[in-house]
C-alpha positions as CSV (number, residue, x, y, z in Angstrom):
1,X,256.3,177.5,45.7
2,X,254.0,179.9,48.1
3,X,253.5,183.4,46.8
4,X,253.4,186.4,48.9
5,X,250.0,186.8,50.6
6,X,247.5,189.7,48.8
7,X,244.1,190.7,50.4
8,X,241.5,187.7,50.8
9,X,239.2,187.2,47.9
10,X,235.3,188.5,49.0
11,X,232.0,187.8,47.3
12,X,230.1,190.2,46.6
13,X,226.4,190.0,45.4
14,X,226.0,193.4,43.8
15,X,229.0,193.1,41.0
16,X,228.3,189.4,40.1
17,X,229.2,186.2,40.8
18,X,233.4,186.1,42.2
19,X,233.7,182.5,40.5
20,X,231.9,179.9,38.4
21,X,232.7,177.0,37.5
22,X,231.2,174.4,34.7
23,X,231.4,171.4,33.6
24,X,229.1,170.9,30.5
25,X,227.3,167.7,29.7
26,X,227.8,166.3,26.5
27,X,225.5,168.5,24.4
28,X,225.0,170.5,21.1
29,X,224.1,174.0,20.2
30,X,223.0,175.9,16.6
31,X,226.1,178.9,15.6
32,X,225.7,179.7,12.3
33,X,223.1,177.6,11.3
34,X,225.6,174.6,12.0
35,X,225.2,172.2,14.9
36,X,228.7,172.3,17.1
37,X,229.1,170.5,20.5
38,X,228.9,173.1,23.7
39,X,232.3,173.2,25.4
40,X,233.4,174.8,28.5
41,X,234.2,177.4,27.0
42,X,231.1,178.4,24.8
43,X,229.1,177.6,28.4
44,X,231.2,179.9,30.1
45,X,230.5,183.0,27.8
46,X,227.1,182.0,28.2
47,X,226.9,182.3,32.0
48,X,229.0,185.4,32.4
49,X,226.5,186.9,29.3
50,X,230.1,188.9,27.3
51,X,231.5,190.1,31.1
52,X,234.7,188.1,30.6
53,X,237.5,191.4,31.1
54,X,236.2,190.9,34.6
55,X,237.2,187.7,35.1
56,X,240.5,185.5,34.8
57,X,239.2,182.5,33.0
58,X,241.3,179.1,33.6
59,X,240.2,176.4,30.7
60,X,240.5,173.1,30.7
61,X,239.6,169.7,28.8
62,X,236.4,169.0,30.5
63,X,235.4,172.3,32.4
64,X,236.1,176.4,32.9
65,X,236.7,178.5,35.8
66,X,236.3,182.1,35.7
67,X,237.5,184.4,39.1
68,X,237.0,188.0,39.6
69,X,240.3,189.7,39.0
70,X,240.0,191.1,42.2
71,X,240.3,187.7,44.1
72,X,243.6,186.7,44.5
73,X,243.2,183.6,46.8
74,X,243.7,181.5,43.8
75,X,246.0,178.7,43.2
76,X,246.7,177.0,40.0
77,X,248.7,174.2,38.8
78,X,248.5,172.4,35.5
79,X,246.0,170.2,36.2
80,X,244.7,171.6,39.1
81,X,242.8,174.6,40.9
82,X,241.5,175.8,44.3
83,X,239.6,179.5,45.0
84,X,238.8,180.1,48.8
85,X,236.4,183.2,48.9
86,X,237.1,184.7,52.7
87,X,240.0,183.5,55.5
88,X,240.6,180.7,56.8
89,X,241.1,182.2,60.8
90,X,243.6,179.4,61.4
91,X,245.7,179.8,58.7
92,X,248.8,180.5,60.8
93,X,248.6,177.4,63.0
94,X,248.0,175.2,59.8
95,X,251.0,176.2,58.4
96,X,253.2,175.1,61.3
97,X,251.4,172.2,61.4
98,X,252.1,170.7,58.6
99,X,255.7,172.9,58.2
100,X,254.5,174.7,55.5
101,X,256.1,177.8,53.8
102,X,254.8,181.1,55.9
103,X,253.7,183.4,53.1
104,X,251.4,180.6,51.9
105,X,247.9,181.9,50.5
106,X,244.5,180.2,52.1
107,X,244.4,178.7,48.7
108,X,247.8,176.8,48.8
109,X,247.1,175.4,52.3
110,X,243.8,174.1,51.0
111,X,245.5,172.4,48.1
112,X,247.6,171.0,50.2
113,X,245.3,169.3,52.8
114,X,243.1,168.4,50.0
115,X,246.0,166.4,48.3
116,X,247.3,165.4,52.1
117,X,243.8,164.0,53.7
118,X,241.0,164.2,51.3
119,X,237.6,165.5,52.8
120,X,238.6,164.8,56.3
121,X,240.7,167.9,57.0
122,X,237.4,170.0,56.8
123,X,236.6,169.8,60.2
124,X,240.2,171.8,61.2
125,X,239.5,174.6,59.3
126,X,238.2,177.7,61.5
127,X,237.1,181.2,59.9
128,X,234.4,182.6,57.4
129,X,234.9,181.2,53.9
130,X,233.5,178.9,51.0
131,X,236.0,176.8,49.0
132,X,236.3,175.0,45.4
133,X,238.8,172.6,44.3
134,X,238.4,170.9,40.3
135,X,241.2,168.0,39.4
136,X,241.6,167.6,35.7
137,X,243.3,164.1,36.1
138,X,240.3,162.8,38.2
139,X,237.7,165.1,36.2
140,X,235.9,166.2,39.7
141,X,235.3,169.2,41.6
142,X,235.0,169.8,45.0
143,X,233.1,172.7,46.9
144,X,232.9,173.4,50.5
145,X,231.2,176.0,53.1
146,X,232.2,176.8,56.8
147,X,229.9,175.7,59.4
148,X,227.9,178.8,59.2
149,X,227.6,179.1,55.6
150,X,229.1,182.5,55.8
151,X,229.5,183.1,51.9
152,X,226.8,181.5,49.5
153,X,227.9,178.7,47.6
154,X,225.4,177.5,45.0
155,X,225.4,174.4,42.9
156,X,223.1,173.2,39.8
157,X,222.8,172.8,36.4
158,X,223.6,174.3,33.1
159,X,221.5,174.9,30.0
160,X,223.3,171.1,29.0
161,X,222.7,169.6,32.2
162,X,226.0,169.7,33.4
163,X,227.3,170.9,36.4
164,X,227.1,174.4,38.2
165,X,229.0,175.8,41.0
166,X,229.2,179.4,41.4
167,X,228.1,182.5,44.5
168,X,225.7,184.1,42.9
169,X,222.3,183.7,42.0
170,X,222.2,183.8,37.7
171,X,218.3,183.8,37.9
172,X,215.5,181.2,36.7
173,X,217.2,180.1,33.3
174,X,220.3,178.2,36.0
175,X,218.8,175.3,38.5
176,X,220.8,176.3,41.3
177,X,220.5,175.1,45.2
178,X,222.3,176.4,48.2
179,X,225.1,173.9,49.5
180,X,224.7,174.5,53.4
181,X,226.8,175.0,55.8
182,X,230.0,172.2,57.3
183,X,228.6,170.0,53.8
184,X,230.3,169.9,50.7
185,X,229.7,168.2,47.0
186,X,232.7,165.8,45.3
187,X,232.5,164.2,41.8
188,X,231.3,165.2,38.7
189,X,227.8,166.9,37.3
190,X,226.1,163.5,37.0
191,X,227.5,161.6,40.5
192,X,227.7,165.2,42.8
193,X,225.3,164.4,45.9
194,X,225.9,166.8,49.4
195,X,227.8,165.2,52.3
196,X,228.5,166.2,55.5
197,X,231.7,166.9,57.0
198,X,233.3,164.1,59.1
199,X,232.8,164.1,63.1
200,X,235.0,165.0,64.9
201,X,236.6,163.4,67.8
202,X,235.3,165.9,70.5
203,X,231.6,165.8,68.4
204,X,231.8,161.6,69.1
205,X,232.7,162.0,72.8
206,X,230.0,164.5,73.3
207,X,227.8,162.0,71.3
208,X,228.9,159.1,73.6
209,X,228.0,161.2,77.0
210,X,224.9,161.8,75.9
211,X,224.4,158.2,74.8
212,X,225.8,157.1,78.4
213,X,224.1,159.5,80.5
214,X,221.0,158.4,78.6
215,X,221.7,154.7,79.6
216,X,222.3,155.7,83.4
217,X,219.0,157.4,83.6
218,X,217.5,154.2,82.0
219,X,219.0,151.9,84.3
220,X,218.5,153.7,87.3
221,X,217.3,151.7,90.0
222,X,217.5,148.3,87.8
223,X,220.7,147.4,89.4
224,X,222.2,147.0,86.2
225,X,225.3,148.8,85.5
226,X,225.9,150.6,82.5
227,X,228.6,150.4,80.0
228,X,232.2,151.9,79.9
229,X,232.5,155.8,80.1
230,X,232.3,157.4,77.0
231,X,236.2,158.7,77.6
232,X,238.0,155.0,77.5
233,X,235.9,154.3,74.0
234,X,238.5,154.0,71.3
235,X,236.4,156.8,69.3
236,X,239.9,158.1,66.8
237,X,238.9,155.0,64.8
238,X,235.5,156.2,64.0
239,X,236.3,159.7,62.8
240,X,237.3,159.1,58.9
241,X,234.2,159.1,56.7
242,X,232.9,156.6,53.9
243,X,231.9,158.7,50.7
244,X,230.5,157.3,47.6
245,X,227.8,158.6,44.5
246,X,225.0,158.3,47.2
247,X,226.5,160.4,49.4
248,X,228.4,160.2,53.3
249,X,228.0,157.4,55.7
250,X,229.9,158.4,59.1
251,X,231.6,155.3,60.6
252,X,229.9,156.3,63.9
253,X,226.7,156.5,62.5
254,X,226.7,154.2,60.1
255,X,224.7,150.6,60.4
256,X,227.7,149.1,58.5
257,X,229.7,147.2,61.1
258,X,233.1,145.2,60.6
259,X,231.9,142.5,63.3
260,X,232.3,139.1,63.5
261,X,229.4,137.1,61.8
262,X,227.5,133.5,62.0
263,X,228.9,132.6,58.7
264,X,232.3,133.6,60.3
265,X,232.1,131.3,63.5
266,X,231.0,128.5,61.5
267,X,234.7,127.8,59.8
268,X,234.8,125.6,62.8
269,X,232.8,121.6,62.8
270,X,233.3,122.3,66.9
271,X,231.5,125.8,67.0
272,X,228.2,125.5,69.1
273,X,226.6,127.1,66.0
274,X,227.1,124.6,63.5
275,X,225.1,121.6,64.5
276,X,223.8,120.9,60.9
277,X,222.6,123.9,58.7
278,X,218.7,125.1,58.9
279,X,218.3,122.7,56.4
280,X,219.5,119.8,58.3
281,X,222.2,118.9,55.9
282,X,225.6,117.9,57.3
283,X,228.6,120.3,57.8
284,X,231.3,119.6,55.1
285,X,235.0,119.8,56.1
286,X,235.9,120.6,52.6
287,X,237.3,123.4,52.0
288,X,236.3,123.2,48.1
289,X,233.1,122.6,49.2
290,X,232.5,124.7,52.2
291,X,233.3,127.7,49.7
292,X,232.8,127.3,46.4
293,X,229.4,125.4,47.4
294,X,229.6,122.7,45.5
295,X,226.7,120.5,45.6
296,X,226.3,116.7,46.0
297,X,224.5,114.8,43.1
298,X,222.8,112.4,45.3
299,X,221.1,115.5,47.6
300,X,220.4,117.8,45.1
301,X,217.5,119.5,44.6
302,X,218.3,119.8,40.8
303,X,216.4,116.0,39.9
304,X,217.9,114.4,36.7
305,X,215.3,113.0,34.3
């Protein structure tokens, strides 16, 4: 259920970070004289250095959030929660959009499109804002900036190694790097990498015009014609992204193609290019042969004694 819309959560530099979260590694510390294993919790006191009556502090098994009081785009579940820092300018048209309930918070609609379409409802979003999501069931934060980078979003290391995310610089003892802007980070404090967000359709027309005006200006005067126009390309396929632990591979951009192969027009005895292998052995008709590549004693390479 939405709750009823407060003023947006700002960062500001001079009173401290607005949000950190962390996610130690596994790691111990000395208290008392006795070694105990750091939690989220003892990392957490740690960063915010005994300022926690500042702060709303959300615990859970693996990692700790703590939000300025003062920021109430904040949306919690019981495995789940999302901070936007700024306003999302669109907010309005994403609601009826996706027929949500009107006094929704920023934070609510960005749990929902998060849950809804992943990473690739980043591109929609309009406004001056930064964003962080962390799923206890999938153990994995995820932390966003606007195109601009409008509000710093920093990401790093604790004193264990584990992962970092807050707006504010805590000084030398934190290895912390700026996320940029229209990028993000997903996974967890040893599999995090920076990806981009996904092109958009009117980015891969753009892309294509400038590809196909290139290709005119090439050919001019060859009397060679160049290919389709950009427009009748089928481009809606190409706009989802690819992410993994090394980071974002755009369909459009990526040298990854789903295209037909030699190996592929070779199921065929008939096909022009299967006269005999580069080896000059014959083409076998078998299917338990053709792919489970059984071998034939009497033309193996493997010599019995």
């Amino acid at each position: 259920m939405c709750i009823t819309p407060r003023p947006m959560c700002q960062s500001n530099k001079e009173e401290g970070p607005t949000l950190v979260y962390l996610q130690p590694a596994k790691a111990l510390e000395f208290s008392e004289g006795c070694a105990v294993r750091v939690t989220p919790q003892s990392s957490l006191h740690s960063v915010l250095n005994g300022q926690e009556d500042a702060y709303d502090l959300h615990h859970f098994a693996s990692a700790s959030f703590a939000v300025k009081k003062s920021c109430n785009a904040v949306y919690v579940t019981r495995t789940t929660i999302t901070v936007v820092v700024g306003k999302l300018d669109n907010a309005e048209h994403l609601k009826r959009k996706h027929g949500l309930d009107p006094l929704c918070t920023d934070a609510e609609i960005i749990h929902f499109l998060n849950n809804t379409f992943r990473f690739n409802f980043l591109p929609s979003l309009r406004g001056k804002f930064s964003l962080i999501v962390y799923n206890q069931n999938a153990d994995q934060v995820f932390a966003a900036t606007d195109t601009a980078c409008s509000f710093d979003l920093l990401q790093g290391q604790d004193s264990t190694g584990g992962l970092l995310v807050t707006d504010y610089n805590l000084g030398p003892n934190y290895q912390l790097s700026t996320i940029p802007g229209a990028s993000f980070i997903f996974g967890k404090y040893r599999g995090r990498n920076i990806h981009k967000y996904a092109s958009t359709e009117t980015e891969l027309v753009a892309t294509a015009r400038e590809a196909h005006a290139a290709a005119e200006r090439a050919l001019e005067g060859s009397g060679v014609s160049s290919s389709a126009y950009p427009d009748k390309l089928n481009l809606r396929s190409f706009t989802s992204t690819t992410f993994s632990a090394k980071g974002t591979a755009d369909k459009a951009r990526s040298w990854r193609r789903v295209e037909s192969t030699c190996y592929d027009m070779c199921k065929s005895p008939e096909s022009p290019l299967c006269v005999g292998s580069v080896f000059d052995m014959p083409y076998s008709t078998k299917a338990s042969e053709k792919y489970s590549g059984r071998a034939d004693s009497s033309s193996s390479w493997r010599i019995k004694a």
